[in-house]
C-alpha positions as CSV (number, residue, x, y, z in Angstrom):
1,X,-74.1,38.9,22.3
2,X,-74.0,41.4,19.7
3,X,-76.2,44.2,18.9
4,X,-77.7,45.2,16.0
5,X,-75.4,46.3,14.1
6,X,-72.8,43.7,14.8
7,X,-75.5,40.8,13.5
8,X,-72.9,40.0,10.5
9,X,-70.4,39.4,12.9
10,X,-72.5,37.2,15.2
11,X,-73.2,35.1,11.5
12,X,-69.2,34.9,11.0
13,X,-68.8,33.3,14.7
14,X,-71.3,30.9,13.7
15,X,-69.3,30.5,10.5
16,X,-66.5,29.3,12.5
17,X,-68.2,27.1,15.0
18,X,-69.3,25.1,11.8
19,X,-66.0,25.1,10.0
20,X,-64.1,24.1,13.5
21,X,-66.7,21.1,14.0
22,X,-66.1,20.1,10.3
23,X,-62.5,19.7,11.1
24,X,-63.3,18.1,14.0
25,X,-65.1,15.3,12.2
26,X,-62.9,14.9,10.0
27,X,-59.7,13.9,11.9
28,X,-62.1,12.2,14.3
29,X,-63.5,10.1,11.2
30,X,-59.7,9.5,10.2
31,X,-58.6,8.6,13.5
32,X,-60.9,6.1,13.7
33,X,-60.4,4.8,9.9
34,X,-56.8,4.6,10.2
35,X,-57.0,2.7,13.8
36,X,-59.4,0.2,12.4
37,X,-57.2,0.1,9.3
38,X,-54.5,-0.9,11.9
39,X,-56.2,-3.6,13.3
40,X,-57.2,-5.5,9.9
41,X,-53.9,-5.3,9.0
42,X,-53.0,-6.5,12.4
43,X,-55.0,-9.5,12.6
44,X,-54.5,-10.5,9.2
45,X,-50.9,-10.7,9.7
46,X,-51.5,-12.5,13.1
47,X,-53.3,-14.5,11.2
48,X,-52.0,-15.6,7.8
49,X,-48.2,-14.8,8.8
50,X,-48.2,-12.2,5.4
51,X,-45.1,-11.5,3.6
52,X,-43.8,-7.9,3.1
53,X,-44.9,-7.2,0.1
54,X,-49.0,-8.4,1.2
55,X,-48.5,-6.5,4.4
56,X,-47.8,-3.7,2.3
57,X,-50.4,-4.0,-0.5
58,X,-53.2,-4.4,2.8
59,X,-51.6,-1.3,4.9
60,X,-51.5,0.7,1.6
61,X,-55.1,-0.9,0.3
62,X,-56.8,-0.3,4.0
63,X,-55.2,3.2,4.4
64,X,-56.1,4.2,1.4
65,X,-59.8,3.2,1.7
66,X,-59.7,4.6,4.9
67,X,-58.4,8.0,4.2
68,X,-60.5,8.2,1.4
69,X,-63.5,7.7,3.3
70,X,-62.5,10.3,5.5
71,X,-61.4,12.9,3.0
72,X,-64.7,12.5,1.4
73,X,-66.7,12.8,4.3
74,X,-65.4,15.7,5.7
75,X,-65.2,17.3,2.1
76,X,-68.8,16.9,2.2
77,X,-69.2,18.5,5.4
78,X,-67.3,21.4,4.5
79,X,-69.1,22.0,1.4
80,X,-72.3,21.6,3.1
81,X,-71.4,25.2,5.2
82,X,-73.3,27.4,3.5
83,X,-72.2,31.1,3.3
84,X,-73.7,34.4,3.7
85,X,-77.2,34.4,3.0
86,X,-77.8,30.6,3.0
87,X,-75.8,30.9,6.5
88,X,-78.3,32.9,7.4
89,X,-81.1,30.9,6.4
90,X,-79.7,27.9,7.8
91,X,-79.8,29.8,11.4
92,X,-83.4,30.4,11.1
93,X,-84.1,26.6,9.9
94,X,-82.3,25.8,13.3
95,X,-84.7,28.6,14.8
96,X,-87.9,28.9,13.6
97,X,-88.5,31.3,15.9
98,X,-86.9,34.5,14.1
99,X,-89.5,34.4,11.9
100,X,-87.4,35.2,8.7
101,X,-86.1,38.3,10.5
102,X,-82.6,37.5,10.0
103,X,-81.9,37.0,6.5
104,X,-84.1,40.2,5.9
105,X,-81.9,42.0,7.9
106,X,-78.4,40.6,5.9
107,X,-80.2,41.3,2.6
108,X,-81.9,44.2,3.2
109,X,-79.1,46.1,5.2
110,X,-76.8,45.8,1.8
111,X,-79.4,48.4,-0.1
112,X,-78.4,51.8,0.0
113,X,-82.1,53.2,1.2
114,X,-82.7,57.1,-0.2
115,X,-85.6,57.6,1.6
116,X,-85.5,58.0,5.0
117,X,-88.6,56.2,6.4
118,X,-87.6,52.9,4.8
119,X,-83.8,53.5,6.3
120,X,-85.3,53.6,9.9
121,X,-87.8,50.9,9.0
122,X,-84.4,48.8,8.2
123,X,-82.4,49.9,10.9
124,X,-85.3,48.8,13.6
125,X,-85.7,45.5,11.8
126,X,-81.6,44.6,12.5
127,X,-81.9,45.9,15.7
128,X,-85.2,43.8,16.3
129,X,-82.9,40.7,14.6
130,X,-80.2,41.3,17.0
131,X,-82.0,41.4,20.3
132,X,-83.3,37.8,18.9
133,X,-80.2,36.7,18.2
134,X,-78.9,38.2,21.4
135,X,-81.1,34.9,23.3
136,X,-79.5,32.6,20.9
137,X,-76.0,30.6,22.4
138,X,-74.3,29.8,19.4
139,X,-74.2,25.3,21.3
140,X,-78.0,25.4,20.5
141,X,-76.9,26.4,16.9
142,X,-74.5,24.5,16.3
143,X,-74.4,21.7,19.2
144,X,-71.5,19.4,20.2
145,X,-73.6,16.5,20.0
146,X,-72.4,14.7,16.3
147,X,-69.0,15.6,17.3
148,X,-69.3,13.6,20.5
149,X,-70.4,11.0,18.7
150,X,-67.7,10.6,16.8
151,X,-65.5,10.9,19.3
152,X,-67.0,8.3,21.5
153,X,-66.8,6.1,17.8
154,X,-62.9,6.8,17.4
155,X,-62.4,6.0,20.8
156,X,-64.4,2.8,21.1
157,X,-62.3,1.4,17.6
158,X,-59.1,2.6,19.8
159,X,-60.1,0.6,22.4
160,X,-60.6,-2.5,20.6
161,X,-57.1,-1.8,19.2
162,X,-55.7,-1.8,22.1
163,X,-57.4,-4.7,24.4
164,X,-56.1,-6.8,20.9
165,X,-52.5,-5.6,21.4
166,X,-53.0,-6.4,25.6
167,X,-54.3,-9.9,24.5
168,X,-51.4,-10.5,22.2
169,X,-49.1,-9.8,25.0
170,X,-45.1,-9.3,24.1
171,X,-46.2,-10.3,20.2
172,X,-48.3,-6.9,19.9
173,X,-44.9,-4.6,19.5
174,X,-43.7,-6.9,16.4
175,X,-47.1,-6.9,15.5
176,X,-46.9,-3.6,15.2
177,X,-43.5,-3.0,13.7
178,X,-44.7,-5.7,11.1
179,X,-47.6,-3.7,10.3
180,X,-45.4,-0.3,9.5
181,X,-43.3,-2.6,7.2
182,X,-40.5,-3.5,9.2
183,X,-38.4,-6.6,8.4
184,X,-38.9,-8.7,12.1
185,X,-39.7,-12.4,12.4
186,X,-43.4,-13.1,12.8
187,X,-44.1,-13.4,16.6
188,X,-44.0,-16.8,17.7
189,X,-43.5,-18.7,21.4
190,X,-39.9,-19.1,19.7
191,X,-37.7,-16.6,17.7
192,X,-35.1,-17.1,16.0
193,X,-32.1,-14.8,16.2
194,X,-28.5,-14.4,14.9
195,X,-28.5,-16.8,11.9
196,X,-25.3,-17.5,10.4
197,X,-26.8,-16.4,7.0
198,X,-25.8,-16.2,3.7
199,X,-21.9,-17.7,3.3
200,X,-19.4,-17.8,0.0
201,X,-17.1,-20.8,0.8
202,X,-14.7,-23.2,-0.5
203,X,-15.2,-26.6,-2.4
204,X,-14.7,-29.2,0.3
205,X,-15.0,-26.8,3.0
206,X,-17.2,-27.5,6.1
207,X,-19.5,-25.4,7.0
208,X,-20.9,-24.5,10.6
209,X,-24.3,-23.0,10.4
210,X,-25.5,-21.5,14.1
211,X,-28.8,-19.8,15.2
212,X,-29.5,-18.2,19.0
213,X,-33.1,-18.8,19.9
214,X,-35.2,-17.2,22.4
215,X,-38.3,-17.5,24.1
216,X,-39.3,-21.5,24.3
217,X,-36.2,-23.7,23.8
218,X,-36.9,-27.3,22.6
219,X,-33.8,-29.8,22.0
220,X,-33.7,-29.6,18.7
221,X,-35.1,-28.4,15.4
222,X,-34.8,-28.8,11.8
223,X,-31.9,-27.8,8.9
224,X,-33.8,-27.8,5.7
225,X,-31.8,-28.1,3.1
226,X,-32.4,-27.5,-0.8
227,X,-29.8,-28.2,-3.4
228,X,-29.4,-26.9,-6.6
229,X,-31.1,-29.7,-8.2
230,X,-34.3,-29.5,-6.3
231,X,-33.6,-31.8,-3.9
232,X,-35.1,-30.9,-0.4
233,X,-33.4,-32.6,2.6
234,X,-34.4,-32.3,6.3
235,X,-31.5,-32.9,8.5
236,X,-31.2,-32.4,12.3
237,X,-30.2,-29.0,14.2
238,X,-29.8,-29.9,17.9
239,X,-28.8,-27.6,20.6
240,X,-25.0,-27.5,22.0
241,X,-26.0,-28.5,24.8
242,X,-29.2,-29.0,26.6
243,X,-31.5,-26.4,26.9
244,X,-28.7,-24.0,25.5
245,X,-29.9,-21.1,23.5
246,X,-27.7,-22.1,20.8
247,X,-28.0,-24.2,17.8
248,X,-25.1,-25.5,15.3
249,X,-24.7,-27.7,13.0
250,X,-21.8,-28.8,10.9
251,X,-21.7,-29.8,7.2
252,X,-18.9,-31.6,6.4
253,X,-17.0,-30.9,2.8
254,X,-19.8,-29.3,0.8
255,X,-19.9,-30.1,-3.1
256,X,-21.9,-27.7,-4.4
257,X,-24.3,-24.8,-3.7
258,X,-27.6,-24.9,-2.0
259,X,-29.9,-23.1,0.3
260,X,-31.2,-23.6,3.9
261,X,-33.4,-22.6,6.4
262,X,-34.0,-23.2,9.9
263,X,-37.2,-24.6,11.6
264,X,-37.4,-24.8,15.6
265,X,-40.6,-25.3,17.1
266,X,-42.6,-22.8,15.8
267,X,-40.7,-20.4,14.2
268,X,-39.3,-20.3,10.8
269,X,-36.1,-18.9,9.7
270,X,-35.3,-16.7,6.0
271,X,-33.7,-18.5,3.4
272,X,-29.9,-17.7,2.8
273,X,-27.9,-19.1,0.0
274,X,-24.8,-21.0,0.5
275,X,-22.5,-20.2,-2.4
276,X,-19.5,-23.0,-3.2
277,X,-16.8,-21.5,-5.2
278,X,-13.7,-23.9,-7.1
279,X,-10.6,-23.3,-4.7
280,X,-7.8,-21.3,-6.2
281,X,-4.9,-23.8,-7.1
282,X,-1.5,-22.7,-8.6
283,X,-0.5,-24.3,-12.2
284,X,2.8,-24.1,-14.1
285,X,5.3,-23.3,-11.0
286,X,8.4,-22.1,-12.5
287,X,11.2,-21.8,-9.7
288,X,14.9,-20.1,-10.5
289,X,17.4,-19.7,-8.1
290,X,19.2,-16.8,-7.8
291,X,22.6,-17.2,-6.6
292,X,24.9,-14.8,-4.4
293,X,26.8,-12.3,-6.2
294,X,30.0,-13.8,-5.1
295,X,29.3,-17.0,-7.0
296,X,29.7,-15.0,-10.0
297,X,26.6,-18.2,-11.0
298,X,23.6,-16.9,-13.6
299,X,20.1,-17.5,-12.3
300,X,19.0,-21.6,-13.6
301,X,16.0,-23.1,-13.3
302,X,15.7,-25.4,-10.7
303,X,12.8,-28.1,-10.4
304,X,10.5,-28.9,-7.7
305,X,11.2,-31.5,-5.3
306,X,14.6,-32.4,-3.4
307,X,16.1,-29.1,-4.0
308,X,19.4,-28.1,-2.8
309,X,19.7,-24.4,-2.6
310,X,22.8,-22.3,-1.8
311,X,22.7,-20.5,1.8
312,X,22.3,-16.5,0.3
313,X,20.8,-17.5,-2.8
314,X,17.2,-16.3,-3.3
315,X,14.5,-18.5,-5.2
316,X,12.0,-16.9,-7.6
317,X,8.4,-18.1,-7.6
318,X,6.3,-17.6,-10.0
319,X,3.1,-19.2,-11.3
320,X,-0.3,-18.7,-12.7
321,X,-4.1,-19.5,-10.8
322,X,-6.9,-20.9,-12.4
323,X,-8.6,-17.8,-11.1
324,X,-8.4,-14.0,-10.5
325,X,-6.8,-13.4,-6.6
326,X,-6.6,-10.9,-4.0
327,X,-3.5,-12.1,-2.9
328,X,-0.9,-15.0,-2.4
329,X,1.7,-15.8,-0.1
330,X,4.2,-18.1,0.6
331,X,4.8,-20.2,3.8
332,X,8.1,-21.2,4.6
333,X,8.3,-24.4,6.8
334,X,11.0,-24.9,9.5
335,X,10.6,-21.2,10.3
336,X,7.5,-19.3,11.2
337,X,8.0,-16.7,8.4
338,X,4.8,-15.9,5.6
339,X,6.3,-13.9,2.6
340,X,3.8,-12.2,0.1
341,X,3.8,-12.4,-3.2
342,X,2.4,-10.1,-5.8
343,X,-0.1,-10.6,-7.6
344,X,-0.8,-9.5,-11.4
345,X,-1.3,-9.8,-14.8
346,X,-4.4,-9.1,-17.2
347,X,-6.9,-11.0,-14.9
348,X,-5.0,-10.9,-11.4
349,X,-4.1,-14.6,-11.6
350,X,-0.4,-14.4,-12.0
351,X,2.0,-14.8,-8.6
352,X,5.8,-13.8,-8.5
353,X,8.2,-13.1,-5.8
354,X,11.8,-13.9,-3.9
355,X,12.3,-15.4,-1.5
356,X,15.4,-15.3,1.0
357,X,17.3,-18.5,1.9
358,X,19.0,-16.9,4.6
359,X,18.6,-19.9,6.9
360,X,19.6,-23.6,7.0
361,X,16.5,-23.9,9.1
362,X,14.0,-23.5,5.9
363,X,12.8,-27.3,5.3
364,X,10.3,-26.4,2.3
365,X,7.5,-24.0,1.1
366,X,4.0,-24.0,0.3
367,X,1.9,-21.4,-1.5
368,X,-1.1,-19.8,-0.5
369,X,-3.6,-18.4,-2.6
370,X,-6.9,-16.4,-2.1
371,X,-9.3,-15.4,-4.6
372,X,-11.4,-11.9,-5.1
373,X,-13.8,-14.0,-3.3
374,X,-12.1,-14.4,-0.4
375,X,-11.8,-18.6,-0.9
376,X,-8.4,-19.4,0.4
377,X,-6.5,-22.6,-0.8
378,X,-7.0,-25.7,0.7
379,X,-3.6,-28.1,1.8
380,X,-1.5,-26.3,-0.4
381,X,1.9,-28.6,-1.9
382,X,4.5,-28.8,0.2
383,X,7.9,-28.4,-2.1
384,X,10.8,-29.8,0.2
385,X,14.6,-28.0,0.4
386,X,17.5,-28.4,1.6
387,X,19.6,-25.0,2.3
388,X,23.4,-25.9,2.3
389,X,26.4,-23.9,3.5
390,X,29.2,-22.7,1.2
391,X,31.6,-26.0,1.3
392,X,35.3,-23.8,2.1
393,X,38.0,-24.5,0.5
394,X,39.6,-27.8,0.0
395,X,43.6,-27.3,0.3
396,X,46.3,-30.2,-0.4
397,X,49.9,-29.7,0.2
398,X,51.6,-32.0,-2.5
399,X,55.2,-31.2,-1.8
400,X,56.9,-31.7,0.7
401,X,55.9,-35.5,1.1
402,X,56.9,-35.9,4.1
403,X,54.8,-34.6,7.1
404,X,58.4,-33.7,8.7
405,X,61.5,-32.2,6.7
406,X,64.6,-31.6,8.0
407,X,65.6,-27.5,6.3
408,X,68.8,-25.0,7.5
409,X,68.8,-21.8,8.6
410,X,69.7,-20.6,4.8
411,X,67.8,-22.8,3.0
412,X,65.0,-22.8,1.2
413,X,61.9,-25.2,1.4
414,X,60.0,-25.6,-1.8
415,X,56.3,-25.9,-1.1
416,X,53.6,-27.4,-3.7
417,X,49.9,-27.8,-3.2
418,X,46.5,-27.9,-4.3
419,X,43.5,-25.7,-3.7
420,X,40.1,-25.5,-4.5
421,X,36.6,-24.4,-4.5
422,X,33.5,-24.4,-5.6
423,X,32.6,-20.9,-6.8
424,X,36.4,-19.6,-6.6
425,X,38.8,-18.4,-3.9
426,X,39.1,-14.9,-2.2
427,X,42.5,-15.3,-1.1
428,X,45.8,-17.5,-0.2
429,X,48.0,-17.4,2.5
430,X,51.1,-19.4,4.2
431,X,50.9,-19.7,7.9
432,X,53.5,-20.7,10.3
433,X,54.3,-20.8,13.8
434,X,56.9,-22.3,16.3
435,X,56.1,-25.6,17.4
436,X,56.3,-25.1,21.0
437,X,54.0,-21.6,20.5
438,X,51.4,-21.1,22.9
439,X,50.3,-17.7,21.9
440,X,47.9,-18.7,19.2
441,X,49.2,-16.0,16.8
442,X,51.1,-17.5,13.8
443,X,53.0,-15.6,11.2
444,X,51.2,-15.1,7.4
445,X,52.5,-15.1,4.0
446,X,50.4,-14.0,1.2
447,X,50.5,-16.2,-1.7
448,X,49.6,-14.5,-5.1
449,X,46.7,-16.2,-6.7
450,X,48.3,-16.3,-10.1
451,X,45.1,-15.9,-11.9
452,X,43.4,-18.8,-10.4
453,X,40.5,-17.3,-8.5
454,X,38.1,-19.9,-10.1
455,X,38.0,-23.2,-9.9
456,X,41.3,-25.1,-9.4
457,X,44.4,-23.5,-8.0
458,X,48.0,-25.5,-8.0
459,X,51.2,-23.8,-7.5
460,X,54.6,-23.6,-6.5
461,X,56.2,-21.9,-4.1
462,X,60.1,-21.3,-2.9
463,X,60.0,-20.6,0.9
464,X,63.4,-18.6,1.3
465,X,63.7,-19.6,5.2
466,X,66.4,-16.8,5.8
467,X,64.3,-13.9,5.2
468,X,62.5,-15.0,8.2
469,X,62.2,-13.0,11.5
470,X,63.6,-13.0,13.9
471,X,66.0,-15.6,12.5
472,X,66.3,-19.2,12.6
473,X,68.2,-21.3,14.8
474,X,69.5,-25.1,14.8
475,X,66.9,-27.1,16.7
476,X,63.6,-25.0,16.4
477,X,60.9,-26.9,15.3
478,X,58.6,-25.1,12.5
479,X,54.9,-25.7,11.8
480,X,53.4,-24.5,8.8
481,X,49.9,-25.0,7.1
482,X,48.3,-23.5,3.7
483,X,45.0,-21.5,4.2
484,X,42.5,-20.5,1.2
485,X,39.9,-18.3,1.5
486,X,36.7,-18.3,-0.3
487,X,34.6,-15.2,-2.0
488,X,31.6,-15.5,0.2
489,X,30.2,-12.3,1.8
490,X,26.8,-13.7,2.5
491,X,27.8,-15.8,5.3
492,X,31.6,-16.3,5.4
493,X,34.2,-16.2,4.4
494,X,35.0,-19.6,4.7
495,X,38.8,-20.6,5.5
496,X,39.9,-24.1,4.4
497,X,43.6,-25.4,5.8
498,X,45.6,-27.8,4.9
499,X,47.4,-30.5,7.1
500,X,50.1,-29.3,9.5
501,X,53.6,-29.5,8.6
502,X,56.5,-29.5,10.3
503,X,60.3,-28.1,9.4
504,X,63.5,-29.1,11.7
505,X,65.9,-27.0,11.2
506,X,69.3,-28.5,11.8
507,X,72.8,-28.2,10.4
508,X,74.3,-28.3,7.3
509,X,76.4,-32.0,8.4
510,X,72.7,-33.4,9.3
511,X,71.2,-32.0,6.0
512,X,74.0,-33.4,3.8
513,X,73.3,-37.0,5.6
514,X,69.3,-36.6,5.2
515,X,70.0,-35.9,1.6
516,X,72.4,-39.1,1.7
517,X,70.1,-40.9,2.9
518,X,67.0,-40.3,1.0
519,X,69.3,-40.7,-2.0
520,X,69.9,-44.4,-0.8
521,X,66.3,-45.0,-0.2
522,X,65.4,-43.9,-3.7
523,X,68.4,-45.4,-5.1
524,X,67.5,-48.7,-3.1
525,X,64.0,-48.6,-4.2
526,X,65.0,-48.3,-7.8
527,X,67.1,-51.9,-7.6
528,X,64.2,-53.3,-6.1
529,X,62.3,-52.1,-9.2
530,X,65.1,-53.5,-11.3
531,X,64.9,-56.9,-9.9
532,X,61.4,-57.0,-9.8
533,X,61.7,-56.2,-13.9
534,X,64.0,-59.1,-14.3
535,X,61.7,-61.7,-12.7
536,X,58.6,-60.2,-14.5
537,X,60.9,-60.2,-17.8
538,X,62.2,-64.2,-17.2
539,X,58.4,-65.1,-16.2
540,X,57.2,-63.6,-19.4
541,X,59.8,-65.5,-21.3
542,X,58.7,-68.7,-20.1
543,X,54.9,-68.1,-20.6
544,X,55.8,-67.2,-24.3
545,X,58.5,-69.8,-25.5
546,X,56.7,-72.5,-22.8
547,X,60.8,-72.9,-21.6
548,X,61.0,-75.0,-18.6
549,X,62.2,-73.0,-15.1
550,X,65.7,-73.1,-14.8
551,X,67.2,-75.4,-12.2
């Protein structure tokens, strides 16, 4: 213990003891406050099931209160520490015993004493003070008893905290959690987990609504439903299956908007908000088919329905929505093929795009539309087509008439036909071959078009038979055929041919004598025509001048 001249310092640990126990109290008293705070809010919540907000305004209210009380408390006990002298004082009041000695000896040892009697009388008086203090233990000062107390207090309201949490059992966690503001589902025998929650759907659409549940399952529970009118409806929200943790039920082409919430045994869901949004639809559909360069066609309008498109071509959409979209596409039927469109215009609601008739598979289209929302279409229009080839050419040989001629070696065969198409030819050629040719490579002429590329082409042509090679004999047999050859680079070209001909060639004698001949026929056939004048002539006589027949 200190001496004499170290009673200050033995007044400065005394100091301390008091400040420390101050402290002490203080956390001790706002241990306990907040604890107790803690379980008010606790049980109120167990109790009355209090929203956020409440839980809140109590935690805040009851820590508040709480900390205040402590605050002021131990505020009070700090200012209640005296200092110096009154420290001083306040040690003797504890210990009557010193007999004033030791605030003499603080007050007294600050004068500076000139004469030296009274300096010794001060000096022996501290030294006197400091053997006292000296069998003073700074416990029976300051003693540990209030601070026990306290402690004992704090831990007691701890206590009951806790054998309230113990009693609550697997509850005492979300209790808790609930208490610090946390957004959990009051604690029930039956929780409700993994709602479906708040959906933006389609007019019409159905809508599944699900919830897991854990802790007691019963068989069912309840979908309450309220509509934007006010009407509140209750329906049934039965398990999958029995005693499956799952719940789900289906409403069936919603109108309109509502809310819902879901009620199983005890527990009780949030409220989420079912929006129903108008389904994008396309208006004004303006279609234009785009024909193959090789048509040498313009783009026309075409309308929807039975449509016949060229194999190659490529058919425009375009339309407008009655909404804004995030996107459209188009679904070709027939084939499994989706093309995109793009989407535009002031307020996103305009669709245009192309798309490829490349195969005679394609049956139809339908487009598909889907809003900034996210609400697809529903049973989009189906617009049928048909995707035809390129017809080829149609060819006629007009002259010769008959389908066998008789021709010399030197003579010359005049050949007439007919072709045609129905966006213009490419080409014309004569092809011939032997009869009796097996190797399945006949001989070409090309034919000039003569400026006929489009549309109809009918021409002459003198088939000098002598510049042949390798020469002609008496007795072959010739075949020929006309070919015309269409523009189509899409998917041709496509080759039409005339019938098969065939040229005799045989001698001069045998020409002369078919010549004869046919000249007989004709000349035969005109008498017939003469005589068959006559009698039409005589009969119309009759009818006019009502002459009997004669006999």
């Amino acid at each position: 213990m200190p001496g004499g001249e170290d009673i200050s310092r033995w007044i400065e640990a005394v100091r301390r003891r008091l400040v420390l126990f101050a402290l002490a109290e203080t956390a001790l008293r706002l241990t306990g406050a907040v604890a107790a705070a803690v379980t008010v809010v606790v049980i109120l919540d167990y109790g009355f099931e209090f929203p956020r907000w409440l839980r809140a305004a109590n935690g805040i209210g009851m820590l508040l209160l709480a900390v205040g009380w402590a605050w002021r408390v131990g505020w009070r006990r700090w200012c209640q520490i005296p200092r110096s002298d009154g420290l001083a004082l306040w040690v003797e009041r504890q210990r009557p015993d010193l007999r004033s000695r030791l605030i003499s000896s603080v007050q007294l040892s600050r004068v500076g004493w000139e004469v030296a009697e009274a300096r010794a009388f001060v000096d022996r008086m501290r030294v006197d003070a400091g053997e006292a203090a000296r069998r003073i233990s700074l416990p029976e000062v300051v003693p540990v008893g209030r601070v026990r107390l306290l402690a004992i207090r704090a831990l007691q309201i701890l206590m009951v905290l806790g054998v309230f949490l113990m009693l609550l059992g697997p509850t005492a966690w979300i209790l808790l959690r609930r208490a610090l503001l946390e957004e959990v589902s009051f604690p029930r025998r039956t929780q409700i987990r993994d709602v479906t929650g708040a959906l933006v759907v389609g007019r019409g659409e159905d809508v599944t609504l699900q919830a897991s549940v854990e802790g007691v399952v019963p068989k069912s529970g309840r979908l309450v439903v309220r509509h934007e009118g006010g009407r509140v409806q209750e329906l049934s929200f039965d398990a999958e299956s029995p005693g499956a943790p799952r719940f789900t039920r289906i409403l069936g082409g919603v109108p309109a908007s509502f809310r819902y919430r879901i009620r199983i045994n005890d527990a009780d869901s949030d409220e989420f908000a079912v929006e129903v949004l108008p389904r994008p639809v396309l208006t004004n559909l303006v279609l234009t088919q785009i024909l193959p360069k090789y048509t040498g066609a313009l783009p026309r309008r075409v309308v929807p329905g039975e449509l016949s498109i060229l194999r190659g071509s490529r058919l425009r959409v375009e339309g407008t929505a009655g909404q804004p979209l995030r996107e459209a596409r188009v679904r070709l039927s027939g084939i499994d093929r989706v093309i995109e469109l793009g989407v535009g215009g002031d307020s996103m609601d305009r669709v245009v795009g192309e798309i490829p008739m490349d195969l005679a598979t394609i049956g139809g289209f339908s487009v598909e539309l889907t809003d900034r929302r996210g609400i697809p279409s529903r049973d989009p229009a189906v617009y049928a087509l048909n995707v035809v080839e390129d017809k080829p050419p149609e060819v006629r040989i007009v002259v010769p008439s008959r389908r066998e001629d008789l021709v010399t070696t030197h003579g010359t065969e005049l050949i007439s036909f007919e072709a045609k198409d129905d966006f213009g030819l490419g080409a014309l050629r004569l092809r011939f071959e032997a009869a009796s040719s097996t190797n399945g490579s006949p001989a070409t002429i090309d034919l000039d078009m003569a400026g006929g590329a489009d549309g109809v082409v009918r021409r002459r042509f003198d088939w000098r038979l002598v510049s042949l090679q390798p020469p002609l004999v008496e007795g072959a047999m010739v075949e020929f055929w006309i070919e015309a050859v269409d523009r189509n680079d899409v998917d041709g070209p496509g080759v039409g041919r005339s019938e098969r001909y065939l040229l005799r060639v045989v001698t001069e004698a045998e020409k002369r004598a078919d010549l004869l001949g046919r000249a007989g026929d004709a000349i035969g056939r005109l008498g017939d025509v003469a005589q068959g004048q006559e009698r039409l002539n005589d009969s119309l006589g009759r009818l006019i001048l009502a002459r009997p027949a004669a006999p």
